[in-house]
Backbone bond lengths (Angstrom), bond angles and torsions (degrees), N, CA, C in turn:
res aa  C-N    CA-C-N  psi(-1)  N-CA   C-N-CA  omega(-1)  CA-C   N-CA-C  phi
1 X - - - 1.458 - - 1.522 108.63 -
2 X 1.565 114.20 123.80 1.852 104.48 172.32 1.077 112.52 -90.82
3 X 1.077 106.19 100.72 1.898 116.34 161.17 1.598 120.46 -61.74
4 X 1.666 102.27 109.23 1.707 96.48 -167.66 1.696 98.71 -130.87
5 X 1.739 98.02 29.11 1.831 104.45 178.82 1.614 96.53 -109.57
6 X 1.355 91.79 119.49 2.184 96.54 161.36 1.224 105.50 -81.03
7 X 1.604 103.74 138.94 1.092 131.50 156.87 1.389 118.90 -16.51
8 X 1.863 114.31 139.07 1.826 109.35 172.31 2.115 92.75 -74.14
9 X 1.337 99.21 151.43 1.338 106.89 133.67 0.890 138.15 -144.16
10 X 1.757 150.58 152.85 1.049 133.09 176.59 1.467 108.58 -151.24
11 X 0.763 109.81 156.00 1.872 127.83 -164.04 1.279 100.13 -117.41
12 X 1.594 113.99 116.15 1.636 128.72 -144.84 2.112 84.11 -116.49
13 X 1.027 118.91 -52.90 1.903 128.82 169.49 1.067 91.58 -126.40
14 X 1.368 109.72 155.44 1.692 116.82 -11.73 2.076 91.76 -90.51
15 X 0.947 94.94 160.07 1.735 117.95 164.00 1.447 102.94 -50.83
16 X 0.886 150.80 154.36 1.837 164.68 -115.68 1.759 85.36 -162.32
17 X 1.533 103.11 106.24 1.564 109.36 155.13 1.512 108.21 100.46
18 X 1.521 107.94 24.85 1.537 131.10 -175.21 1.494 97.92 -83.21
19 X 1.639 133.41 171.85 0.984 130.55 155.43 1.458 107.21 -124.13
20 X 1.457 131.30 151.85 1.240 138.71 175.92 1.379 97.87 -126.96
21 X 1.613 100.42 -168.61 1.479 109.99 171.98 1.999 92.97 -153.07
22 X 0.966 81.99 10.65 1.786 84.56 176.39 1.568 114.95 -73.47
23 X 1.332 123.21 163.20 2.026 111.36 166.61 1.517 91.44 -97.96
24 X 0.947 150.91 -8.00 1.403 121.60 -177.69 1.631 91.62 -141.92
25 X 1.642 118.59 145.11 1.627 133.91 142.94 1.782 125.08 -100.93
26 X 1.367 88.66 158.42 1.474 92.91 173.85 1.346 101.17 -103.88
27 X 1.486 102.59 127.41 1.652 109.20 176.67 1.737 101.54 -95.73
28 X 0.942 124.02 144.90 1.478 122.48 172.29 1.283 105.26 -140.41
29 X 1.607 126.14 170.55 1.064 146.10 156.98 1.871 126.13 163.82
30 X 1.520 113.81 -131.11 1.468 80.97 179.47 1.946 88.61 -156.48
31 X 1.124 115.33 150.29 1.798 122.96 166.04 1.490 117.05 -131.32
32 X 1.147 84.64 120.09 1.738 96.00 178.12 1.877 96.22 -117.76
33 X 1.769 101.91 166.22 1.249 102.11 157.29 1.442 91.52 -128.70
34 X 2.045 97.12 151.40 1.341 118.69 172.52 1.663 133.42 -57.63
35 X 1.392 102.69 -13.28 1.663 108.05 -167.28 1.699 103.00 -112.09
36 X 1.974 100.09 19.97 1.713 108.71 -176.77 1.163 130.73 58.58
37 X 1.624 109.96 5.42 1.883 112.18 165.76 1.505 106.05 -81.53
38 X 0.907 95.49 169.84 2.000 124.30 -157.77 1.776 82.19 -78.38
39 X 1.465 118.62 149.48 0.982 119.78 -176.32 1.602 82.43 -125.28
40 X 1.525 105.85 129.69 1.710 117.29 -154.16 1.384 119.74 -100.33
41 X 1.775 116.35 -32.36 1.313 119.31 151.86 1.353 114.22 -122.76
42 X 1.483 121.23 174.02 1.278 127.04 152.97 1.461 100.67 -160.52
43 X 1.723 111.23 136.09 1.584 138.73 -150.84 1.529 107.17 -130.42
44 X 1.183 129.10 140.90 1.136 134.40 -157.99 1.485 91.29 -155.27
45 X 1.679 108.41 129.53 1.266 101.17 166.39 1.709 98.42 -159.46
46 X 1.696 115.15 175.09 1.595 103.29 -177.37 1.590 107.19 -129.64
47 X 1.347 128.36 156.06 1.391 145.60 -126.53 1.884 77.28 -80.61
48 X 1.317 115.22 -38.41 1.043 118.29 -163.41 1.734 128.61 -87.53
49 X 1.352 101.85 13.98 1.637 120.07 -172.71 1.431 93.07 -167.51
50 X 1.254 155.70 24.86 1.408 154.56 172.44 1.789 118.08 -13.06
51 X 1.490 89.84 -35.34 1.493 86.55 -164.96 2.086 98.38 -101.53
52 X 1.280 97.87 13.11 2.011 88.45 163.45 1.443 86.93 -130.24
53 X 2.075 90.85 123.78 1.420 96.81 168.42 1.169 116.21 -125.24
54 X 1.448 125.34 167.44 1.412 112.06 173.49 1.637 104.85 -120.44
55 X 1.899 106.56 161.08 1.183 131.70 174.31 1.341 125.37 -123.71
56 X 1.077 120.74 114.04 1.568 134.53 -137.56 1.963 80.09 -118.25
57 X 0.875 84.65 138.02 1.610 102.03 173.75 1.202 106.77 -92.71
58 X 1.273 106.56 135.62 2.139 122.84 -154.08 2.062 81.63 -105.67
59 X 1.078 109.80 120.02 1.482 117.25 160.39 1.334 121.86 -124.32
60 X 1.619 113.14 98.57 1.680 104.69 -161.05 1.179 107.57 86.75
61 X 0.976 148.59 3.06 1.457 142.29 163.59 1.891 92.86 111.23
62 X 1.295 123.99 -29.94 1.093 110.73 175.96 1.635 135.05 -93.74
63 X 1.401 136.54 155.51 0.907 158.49 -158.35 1.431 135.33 -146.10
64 X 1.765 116.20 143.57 1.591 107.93 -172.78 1.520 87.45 -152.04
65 X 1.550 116.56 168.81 0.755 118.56 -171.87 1.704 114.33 179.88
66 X 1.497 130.89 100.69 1.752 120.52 -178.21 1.280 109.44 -62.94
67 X 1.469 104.79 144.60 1.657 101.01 -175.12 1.597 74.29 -133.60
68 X 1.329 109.48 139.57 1.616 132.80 143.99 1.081 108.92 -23.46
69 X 1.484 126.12 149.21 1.559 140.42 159.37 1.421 114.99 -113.96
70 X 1.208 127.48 171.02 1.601 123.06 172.01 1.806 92.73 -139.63
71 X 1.276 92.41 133.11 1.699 119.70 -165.47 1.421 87.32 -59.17
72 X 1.553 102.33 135.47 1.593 108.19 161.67 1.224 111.63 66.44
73 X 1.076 145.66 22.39 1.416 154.29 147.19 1.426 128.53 -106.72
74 X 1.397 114.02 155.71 1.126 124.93 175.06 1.761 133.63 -99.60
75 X 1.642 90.30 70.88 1.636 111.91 -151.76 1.628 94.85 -74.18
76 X 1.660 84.71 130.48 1.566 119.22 -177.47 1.683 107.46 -101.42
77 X 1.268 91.79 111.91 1.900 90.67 -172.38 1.476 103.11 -130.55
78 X 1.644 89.30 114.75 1.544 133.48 177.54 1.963 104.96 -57.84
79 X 1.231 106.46 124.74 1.544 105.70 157.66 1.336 113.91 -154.74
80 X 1.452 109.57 139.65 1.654 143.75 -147.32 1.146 96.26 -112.95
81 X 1.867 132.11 138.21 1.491 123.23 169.06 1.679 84.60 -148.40
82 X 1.175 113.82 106.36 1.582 137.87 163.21 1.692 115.82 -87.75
83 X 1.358 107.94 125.95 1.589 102.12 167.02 1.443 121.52 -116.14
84 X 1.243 107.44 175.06 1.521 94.67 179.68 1.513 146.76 -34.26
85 X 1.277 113.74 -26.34 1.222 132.82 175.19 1.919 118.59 -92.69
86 X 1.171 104.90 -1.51 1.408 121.53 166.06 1.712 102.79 98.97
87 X 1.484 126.94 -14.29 1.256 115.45 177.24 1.605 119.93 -51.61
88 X 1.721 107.28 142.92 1.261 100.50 -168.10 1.901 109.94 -107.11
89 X 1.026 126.17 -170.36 1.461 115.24 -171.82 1.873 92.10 -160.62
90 X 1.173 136.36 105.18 1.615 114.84 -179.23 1.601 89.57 -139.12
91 X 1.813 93.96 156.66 1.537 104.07 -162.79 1.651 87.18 -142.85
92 X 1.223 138.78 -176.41 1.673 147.36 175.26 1.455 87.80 -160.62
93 X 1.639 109.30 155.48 1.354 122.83 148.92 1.761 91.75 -141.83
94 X 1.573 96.69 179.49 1.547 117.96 -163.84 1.392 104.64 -121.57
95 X 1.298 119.86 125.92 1.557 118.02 -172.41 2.030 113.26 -142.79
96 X 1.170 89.05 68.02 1.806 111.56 -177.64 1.956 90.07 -39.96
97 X 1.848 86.14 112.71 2.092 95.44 157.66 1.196 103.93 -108.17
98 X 1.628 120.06 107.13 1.209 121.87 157.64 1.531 131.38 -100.48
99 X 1.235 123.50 96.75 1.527 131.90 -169.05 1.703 107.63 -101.88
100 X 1.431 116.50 38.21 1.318 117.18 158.27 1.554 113.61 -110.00
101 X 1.187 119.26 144.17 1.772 104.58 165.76 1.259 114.53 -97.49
102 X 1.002 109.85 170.54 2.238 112.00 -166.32 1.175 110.81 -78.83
103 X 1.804 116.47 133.98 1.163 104.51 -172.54 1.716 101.61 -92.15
104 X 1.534 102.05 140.26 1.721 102.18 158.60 1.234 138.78 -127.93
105 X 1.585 128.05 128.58 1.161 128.07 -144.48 1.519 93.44 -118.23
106 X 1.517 124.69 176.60 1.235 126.18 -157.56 2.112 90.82 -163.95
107 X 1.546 99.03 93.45 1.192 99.82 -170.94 1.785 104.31 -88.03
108 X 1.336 123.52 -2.82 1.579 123.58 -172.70 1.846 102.77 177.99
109 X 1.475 98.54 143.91 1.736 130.67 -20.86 1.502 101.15 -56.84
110 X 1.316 106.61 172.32 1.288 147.99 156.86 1.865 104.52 -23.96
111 X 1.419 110.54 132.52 1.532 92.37 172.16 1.938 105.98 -77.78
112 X 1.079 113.38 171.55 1.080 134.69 -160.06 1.967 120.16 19.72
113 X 1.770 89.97 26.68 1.560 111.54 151.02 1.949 123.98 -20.78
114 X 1.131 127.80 104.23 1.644 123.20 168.38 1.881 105.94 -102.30
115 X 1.442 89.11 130.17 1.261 99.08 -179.43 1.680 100.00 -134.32
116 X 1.466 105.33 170.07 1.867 112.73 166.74 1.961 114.25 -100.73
117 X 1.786 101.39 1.07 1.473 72.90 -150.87 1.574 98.12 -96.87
118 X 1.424 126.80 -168.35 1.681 127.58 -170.73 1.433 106.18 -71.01
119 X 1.530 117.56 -55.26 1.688 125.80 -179.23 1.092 97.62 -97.70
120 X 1.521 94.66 179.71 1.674 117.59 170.23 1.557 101.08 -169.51
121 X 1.425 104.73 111.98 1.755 128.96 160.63 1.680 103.86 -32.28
122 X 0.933 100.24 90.19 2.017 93.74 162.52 1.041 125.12 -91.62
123 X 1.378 123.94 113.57 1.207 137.89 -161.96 1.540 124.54 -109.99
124 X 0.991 141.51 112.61 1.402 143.12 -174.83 1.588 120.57 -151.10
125 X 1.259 119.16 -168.89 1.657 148.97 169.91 1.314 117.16 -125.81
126 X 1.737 102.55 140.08 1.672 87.22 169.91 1.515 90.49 -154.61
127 X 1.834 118.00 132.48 1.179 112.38 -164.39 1.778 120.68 -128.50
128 X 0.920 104.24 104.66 1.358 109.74 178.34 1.615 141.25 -141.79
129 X 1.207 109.73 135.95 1.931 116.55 -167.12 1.318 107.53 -41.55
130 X 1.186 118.93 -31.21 1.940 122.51 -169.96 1.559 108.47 -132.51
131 X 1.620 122.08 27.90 1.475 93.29 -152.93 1.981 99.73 -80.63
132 X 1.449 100.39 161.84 1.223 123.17 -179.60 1.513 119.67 -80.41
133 X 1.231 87.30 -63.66 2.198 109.05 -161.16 1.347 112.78 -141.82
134 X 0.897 125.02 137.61 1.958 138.42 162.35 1.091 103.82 -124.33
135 X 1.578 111.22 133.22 1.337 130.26 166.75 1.806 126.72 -134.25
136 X 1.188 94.19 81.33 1.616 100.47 165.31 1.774 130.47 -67.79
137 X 1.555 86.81 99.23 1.831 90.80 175.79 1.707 101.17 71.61
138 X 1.833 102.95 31.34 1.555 95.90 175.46 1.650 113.54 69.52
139 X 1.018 127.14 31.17 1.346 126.30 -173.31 1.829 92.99 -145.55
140 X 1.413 115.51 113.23 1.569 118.17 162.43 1.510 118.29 -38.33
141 X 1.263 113.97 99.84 1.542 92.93 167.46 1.830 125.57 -105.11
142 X 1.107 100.88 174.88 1.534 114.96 -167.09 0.965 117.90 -91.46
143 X 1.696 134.04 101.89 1.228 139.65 -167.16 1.931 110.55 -110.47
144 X 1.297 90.10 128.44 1.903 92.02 -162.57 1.950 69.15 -143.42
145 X 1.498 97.91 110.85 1.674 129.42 153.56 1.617 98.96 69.37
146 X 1.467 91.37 41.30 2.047 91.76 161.68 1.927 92.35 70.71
147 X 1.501 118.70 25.55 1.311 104.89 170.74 1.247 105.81 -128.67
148 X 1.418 132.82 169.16 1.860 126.50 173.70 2.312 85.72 -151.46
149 X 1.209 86.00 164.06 1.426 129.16 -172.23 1.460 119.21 -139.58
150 X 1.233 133.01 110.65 1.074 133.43 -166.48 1.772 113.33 -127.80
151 X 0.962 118.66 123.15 1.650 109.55 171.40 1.194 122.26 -75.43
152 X 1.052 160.68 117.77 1.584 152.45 -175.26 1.339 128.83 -118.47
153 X 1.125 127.14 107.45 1.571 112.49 -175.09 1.571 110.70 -96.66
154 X 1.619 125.52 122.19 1.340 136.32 -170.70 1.568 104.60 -97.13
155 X 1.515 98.90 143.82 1.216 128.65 -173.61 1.743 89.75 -88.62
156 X 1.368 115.59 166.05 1.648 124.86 177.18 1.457 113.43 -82.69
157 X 1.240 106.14 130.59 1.677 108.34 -172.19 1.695 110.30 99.47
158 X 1.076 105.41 -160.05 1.883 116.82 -176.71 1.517 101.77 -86.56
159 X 1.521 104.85 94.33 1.743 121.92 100.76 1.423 133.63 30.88
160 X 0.915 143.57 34.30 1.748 128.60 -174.28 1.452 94.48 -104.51
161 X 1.873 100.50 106.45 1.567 102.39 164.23 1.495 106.51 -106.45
162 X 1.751 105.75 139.94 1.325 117.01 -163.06 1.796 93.47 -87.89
163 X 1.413 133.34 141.39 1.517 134.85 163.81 1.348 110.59 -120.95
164 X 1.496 106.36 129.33 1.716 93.19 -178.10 1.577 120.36 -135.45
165 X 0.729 131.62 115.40 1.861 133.01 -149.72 1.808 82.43 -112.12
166 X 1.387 101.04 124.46 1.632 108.18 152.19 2.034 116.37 -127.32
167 X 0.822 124.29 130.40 1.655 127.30 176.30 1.442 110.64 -76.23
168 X 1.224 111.91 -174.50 1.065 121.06 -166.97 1.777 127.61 -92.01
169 X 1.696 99.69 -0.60 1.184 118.04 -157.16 2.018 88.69 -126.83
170 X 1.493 107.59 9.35 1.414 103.76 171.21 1.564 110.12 99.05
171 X 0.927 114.91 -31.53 1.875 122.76 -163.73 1.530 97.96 -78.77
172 X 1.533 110.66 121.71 0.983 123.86 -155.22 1.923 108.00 -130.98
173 X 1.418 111.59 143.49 1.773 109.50 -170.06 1.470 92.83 -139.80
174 X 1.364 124.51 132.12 1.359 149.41 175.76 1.646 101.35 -116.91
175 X 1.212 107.78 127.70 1.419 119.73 148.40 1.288 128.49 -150.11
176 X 1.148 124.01 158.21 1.599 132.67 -158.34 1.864 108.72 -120.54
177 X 1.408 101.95 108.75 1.461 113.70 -177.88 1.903 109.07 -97.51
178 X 1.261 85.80 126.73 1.969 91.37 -178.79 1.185 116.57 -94.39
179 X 1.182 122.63 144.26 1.783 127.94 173.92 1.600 110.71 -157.72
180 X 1.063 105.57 118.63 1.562 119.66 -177.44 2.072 100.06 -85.16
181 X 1.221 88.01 137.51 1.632 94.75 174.44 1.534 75.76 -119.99
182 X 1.819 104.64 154.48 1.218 124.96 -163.17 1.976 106.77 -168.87
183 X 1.413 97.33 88.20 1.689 99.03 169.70 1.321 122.87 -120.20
184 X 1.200 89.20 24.82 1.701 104.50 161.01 0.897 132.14 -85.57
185 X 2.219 129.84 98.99 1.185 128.84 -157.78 2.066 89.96 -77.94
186 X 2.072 82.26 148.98 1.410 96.60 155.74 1.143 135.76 -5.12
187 X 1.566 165.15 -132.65 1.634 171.90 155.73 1.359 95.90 164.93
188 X 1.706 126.60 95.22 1.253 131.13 170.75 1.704 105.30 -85.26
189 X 1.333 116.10 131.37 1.231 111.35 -175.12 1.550 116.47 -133.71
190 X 1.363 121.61 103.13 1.598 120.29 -145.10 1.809 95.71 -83.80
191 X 1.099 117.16 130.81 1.303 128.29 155.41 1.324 141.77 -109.21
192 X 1.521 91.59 -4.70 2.042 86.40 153.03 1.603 81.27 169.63
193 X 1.709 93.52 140.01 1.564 114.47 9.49 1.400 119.35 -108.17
194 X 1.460 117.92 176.95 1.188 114.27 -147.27 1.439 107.05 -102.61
């Protein structure tokens, strides 16, 4: 009989275009061929090491297997399902490792800034490959081109607003911006002469 049908495959984990922060995933899923011959290899390898691959032993048609990641990239991982008759079957998904946390900067006011008035516009950047969420003083803020704006209304005295950027891969950066509100006039106190 000439067998001239490739093998199904399909990649059951992870989802294609996920982000982690892990060095290695488990890819899983399952290859069968349609005409019921033994499907004889299946090869897995990533855009970023091509030439180390791995071979996951097919039990039942299904298969798993950790493949390495490379930090900060958007690792493209190749998989091959050959059957006896040499037909081939190949699929890729995309699995972004990002192991940086977001940086956030705070261009106004000034850190440990003193002012008199009720609010203060907080103004900053915060930059990251996957980021998720920003939260100034616990309040989501709205980031349009890696910038946010915040309204703030200050209590009298020191200020500690908490900012907290987490991505999408978990890696998470807290920092704490100070601002003194201050409506306490001067106390001139003459000592001579008397």
């Amino acid at each position: 009989v000439l067998d001239t049908v490739a093998p199904e495959l399909v990649v059951t984990a992870p989802a294609s275009n996920i982000v982690v922060s892990d060095e290695s995933i488990r890819v899983a899923g399952f290859t069968t061929d349609p005409n019921n011959y033994y499907v004889s290899l299946l090869s897995i390898n990533t855009d970023f090491s091509p030439d180390i691959e791995y071979w996951p032993e097919i039990l039942n048609g299904a298969f798993e297997a950790d493949v390495s990641l490379k930090a900060n990239h958007n690792n493209i991982i190749n998989l091959s399902s050959y059957d006896w008759a040499g037909n081939l079957t190949t699929t890729s998904i995309r699995v972004y490792r990002d192991t940086s946390a977001p940086v956030v900067v705070v261009s106004e006011p000034s850190m440990n800034a003193v002012t008199n008035a009720t609010e203060i516009n907080l103004v900053g950047t915060v930059q990251d490959a996957s980021l998720k969420s920003l939260y100034v003083a616990e309040t989501t803020a709205t980031i349009v081109d890696d910038t946010f704006s915040v309204s703030l209304a200050l209590n009298e005295n020191l200020n500690e607003i908490p900012i907290y950027a987490v991505d999408e891969a978990g890696n998470e950066k807290t920092i704490v911006h100070q601002v003194t509100r201050d409506t306490t006039a001067p106390v001139i106190t003459i000592v001579s002469p008397m």
